[in-house]
C-alpha positions as CSV (number, residue, x, y, z in Angstrom):
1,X,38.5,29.8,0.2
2,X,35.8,27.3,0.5
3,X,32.2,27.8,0.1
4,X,29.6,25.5,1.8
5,X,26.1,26.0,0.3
6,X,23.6,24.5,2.8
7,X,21.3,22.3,0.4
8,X,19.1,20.5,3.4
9,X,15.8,22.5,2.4
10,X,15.7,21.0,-1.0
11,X,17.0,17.6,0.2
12,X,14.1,17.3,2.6
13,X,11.7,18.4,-0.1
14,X,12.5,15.8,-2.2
15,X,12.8,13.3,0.6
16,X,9.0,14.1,1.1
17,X,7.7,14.1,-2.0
18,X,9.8,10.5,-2.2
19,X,7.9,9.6,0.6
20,X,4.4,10.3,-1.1
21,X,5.3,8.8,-4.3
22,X,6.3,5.9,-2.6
23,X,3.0,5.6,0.2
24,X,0.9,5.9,-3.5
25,X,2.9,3.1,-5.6
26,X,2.5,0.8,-2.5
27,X,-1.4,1.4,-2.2
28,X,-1.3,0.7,-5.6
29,X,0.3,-3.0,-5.3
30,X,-1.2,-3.7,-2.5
31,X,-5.0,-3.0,-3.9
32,X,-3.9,-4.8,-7.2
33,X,-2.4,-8.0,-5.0
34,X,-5.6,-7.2,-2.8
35,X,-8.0,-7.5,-6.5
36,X,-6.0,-11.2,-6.9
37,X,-6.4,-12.8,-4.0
38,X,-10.1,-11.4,-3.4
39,X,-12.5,-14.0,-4.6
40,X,-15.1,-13.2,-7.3
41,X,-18.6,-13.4,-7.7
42,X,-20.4,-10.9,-8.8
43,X,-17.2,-8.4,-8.7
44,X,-18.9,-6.3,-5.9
45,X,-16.4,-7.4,-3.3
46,X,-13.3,-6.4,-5.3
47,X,-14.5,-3.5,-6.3
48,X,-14.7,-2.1,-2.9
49,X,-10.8,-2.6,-2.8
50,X,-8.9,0.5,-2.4
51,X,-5.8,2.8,-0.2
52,X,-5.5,6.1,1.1
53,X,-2.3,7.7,2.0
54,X,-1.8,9.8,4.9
55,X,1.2,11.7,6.2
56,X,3.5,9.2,6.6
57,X,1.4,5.8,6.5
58,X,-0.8,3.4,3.7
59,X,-4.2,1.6,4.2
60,X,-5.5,-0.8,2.4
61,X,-9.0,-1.3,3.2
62,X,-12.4,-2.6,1.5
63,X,-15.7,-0.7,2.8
64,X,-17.9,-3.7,1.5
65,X,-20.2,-4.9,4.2
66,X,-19.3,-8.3,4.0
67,X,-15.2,-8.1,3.5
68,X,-15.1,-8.8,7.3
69,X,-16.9,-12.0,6.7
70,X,-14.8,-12.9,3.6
71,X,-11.1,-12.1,5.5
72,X,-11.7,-14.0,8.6
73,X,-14.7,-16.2,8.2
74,X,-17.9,-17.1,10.1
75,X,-19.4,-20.0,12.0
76,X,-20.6,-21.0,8.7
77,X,-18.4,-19.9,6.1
78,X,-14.6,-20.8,6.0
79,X,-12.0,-17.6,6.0
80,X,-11.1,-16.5,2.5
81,X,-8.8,-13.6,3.2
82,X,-7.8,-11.5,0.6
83,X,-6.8,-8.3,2.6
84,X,-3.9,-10.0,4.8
85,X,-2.4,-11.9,2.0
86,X,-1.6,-8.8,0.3
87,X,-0.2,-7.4,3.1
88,X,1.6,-9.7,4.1
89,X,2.9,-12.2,1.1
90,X,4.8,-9.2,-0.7
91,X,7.0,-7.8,2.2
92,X,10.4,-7.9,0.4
93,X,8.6,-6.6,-2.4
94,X,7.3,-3.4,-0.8
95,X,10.5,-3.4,1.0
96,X,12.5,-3.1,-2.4
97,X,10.1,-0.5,-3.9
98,X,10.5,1.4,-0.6
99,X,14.4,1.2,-1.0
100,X,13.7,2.0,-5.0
101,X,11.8,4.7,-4.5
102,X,12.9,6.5,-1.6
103,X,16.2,7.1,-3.6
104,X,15.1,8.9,-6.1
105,X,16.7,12.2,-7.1
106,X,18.9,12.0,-4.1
């Protein structure tokens, strides 16, 4: 006789808490390549870097009045983006923590 024990419950558990593990260590890398690229002055600026995780997404963000300004620039002030390098430089990165992660314990 065979016995089939249904084990989907504590596989979808895990696959959750995989997920959250996984949403943290990327806001993690992407506020330490978001402290790199930011530039430095007095410090305030990067210290405003920092991610939240939410159900099933990441953001990077910087509540600094003036991030906009540095990212993207003004009529008198070239860009010097710090948020969308960090983003965007490290895909296959992320991608192989994602694949890394996600595997855990499965």
């Amino acid at each position: 006789m065979i016995k089939f024990t249904d084990n989907s419950d504590k596989f979808l558990n895990k696959l959750k808490l995989n997920n959250k593990d996984t949403l943290d260590a990327l806001g993690r890398f992407g506020k330490k390549k978001m402290d790199e690229f930011v530039a430095i002055d007095t410090g305030y600026l990067q210290s405003r870097n920092d991610y939240k995780v939410f159900d099933n997404t990441v953001e990077l963000f910087n509540d600094c009045k003036y991030a906009i300004h540095q990212e993207y620039g003004t009529y008198k002030m070239k860009a010097h983006p710090f948020m969308r390098p960090a983003a965007f430089n490290f895909q296959n990165e992320m991608l192989r923590m994602i694949a890394s992660n996600m595997s855990k314990g499965i």
